[in-house]
Every structure is written in C-alpha cells, then in structure tokens.
C-alpha positions in Angstrom: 0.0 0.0 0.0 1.2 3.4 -1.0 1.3 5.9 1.4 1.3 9.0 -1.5 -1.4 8.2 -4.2 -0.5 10.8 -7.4 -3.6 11.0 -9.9 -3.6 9.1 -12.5 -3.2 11.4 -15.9 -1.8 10.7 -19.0 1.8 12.4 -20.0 1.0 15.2 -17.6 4.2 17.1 -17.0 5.7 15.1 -20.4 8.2 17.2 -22.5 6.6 17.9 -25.9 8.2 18.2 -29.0 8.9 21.4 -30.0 8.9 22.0 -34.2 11.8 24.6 -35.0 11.0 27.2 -37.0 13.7 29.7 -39.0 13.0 32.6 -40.8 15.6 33.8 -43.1 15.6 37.6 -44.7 18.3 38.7 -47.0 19.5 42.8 -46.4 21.5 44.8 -48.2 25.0 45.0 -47.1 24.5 48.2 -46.3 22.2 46.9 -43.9 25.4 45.4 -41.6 26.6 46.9 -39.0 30.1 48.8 -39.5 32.6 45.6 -38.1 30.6 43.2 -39.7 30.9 45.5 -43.3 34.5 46.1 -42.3 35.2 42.1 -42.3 33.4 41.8 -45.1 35.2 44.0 -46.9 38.7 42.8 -45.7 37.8 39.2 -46.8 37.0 40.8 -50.2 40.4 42.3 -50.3 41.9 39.3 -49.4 40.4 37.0 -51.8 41.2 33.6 -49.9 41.0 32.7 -46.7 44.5 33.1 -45.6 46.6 34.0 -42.2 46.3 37.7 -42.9 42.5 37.4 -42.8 42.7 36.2 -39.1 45.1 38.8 -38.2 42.9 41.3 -39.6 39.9 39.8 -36.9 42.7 39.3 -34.4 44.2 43.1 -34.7 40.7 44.6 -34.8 39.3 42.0 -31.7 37.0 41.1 -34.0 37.5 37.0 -33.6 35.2 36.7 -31.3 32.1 37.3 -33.2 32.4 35.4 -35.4 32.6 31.3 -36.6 34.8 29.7 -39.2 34.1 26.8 -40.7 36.2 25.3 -43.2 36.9 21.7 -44.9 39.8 19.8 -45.0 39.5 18.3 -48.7 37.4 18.7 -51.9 35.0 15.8 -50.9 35.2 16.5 -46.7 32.2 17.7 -45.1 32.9 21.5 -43.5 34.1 21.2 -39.7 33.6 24.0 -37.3 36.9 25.2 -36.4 36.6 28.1 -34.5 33.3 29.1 -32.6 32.3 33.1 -31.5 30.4 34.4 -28.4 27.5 35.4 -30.1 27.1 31.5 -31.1 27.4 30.4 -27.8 25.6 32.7 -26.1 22.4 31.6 -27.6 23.2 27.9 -28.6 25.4 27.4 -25.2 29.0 26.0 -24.1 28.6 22.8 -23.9 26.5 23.0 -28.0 30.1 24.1 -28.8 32.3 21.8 -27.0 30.4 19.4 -28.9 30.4 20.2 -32.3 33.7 21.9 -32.8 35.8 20.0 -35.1 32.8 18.5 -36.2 30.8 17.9 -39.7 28.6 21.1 -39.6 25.6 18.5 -40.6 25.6 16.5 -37.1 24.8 19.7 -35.4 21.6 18.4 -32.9 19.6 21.4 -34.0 19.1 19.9 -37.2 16.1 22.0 -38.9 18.0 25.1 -37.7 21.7 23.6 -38.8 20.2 23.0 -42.5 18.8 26.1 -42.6 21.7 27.7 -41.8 23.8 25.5 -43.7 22.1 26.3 -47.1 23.3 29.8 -46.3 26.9 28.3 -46.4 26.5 26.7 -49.5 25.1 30.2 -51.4 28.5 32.2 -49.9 30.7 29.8 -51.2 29.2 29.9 -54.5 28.5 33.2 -54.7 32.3 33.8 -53.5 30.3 37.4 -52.4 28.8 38.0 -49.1 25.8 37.6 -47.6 23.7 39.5 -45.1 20.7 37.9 -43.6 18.1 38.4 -40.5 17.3 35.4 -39.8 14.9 34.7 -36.6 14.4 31.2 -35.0 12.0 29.4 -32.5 12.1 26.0 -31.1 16.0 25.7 -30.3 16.2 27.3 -26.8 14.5 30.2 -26.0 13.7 32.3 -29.2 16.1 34.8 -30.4 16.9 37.1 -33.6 20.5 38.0 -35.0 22.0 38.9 -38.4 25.3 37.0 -39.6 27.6 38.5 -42.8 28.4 35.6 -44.3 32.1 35.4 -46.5 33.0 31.8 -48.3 35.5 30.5 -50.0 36.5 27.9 -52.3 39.9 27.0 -53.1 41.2 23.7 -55.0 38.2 22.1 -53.5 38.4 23.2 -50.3 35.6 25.2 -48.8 35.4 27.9 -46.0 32.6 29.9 -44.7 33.1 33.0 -42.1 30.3 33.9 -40.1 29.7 37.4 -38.2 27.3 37.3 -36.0 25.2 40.1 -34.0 22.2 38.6 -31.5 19.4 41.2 -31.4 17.8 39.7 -29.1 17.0 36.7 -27.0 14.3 36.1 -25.6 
C-alpha cells in the first residue's frame, strides 16, 4: 500500500516536442553593421582565406564574433573550427564543445543547422557576401541575430566565415 497516491493522468508534465522554425531575410549589405561591413570588406580584399584574414579579426578584436568553418579536402564535409560568443551565447557552451571540429551536418539542431547550412552553401558559391536576418523558435529560448556571411573555395576546399550580431533573446 502506498502511502502518497499521485492522480492518475496521462503524460501530464511530459516534455513535448517542439517543431523549430527559421525565418531567413536577406538585407542589403548596407544593412550590416560597421565591423561586420569592415570584415566583409577585408575578406574581399583578401580573396582567400589566408593568415592575414585572421590577423585582420585578431588586430581589430574582432575573432570573437564570429565562426569559421572550413573543410579539410574537396570531398570533406565543412568542420567548425573556431566558434564566437555570439554563437554560444544563444546555442550554449557545452553545444560548442560538442560540435567543434565536427561535420557542420551532425549539429543536434538539425532543422536550424540545414537552414543555416544552405546559407553556407550560397556564400561559397557566390564567392560574395551575404547578409541575412534570420529569426528562429524551437532551439532554446527564441532569439533574432543577423550574420555577414564570407565563403570561399579553393582547390576544392571550402570555408565559410560567419559574423554574427544577436538582437535579441528572448
């Protein structure tokens, strides 16, 4: 005989699943604010991703807004090689620990990754940046941010700089 008795309901209390939703909305350049147009502009000058690129966000403190990744062959998935506080302020620490060095495409938040990730795929292409307002719900608690987007392709080898600005968080 029990001597608590809890009611007896169905899933009450259960987790539900939570559909994620991203809404991407591409801007001007002009748009940007003035560091990310500034990084923009310097990975225009440079042309490749090279050493002078990251001494550029390095010299100007920029580094830490924003997240490189980059593959290590023609047929090798992109890895995440270096992750900014803007990404893991919103998609946390331990997100990060997780998927740096890893294939951009095991990323848990997978709606939100492939979203994202098509983004990626236009800036190398384009070999142009990009400048998009993109808002999302369902990973965490809701938030808004813009990211200038700078790829590169080089023998095969791919590269995409993100800059990232969270607007807000909720």
């Amino acid at each position: 005989m029990a001597v608590i008795t809890f009611p007896a309901t169905q899933d009450r209390g259960a987790l539900r699943p939570v559909s994620t939703e991203v809404s991407i909305q591409r801007l001007a350049m002009s748009s940007a604010t003035e560091w990310q147009r500034q990084i923009m502009t310097e990975c225009r000058r440079q042309g490749i991703l090279n050493p002078a690129v990251f001494a550029y966000l390095k010299a100007n403190r920029l580094l830490d807004r924003c997240t490189l990744l980059a593959s290590e062959g023609p047929t090798s998935p992109l890895l995440f090689k270096f992750i900014g506080v803007p990404t893991l302020s919103v998609l946390g620490r331990a997100w990060g620990r997780s998927v740096l060095g890893q294939p951009e495409d095991i990323d848990p938040h997978v709606e939100f990754a492939h979203s994202i990730g098509m983004q990626y795929v236009e800036a190398i292409g384009a070999g142009e940046a990009l400048f998009n307002r993109i808002s999302v719900t369902g990973v965490g608690r809701p938030f808004v941010y813009t990211h200038a987007v700078y790829g590169w392709s080089d023998r095969g080898r791919r590269a995409v700089l993100s800059c990232i600005d969270v607007h807000t968080l909720h």
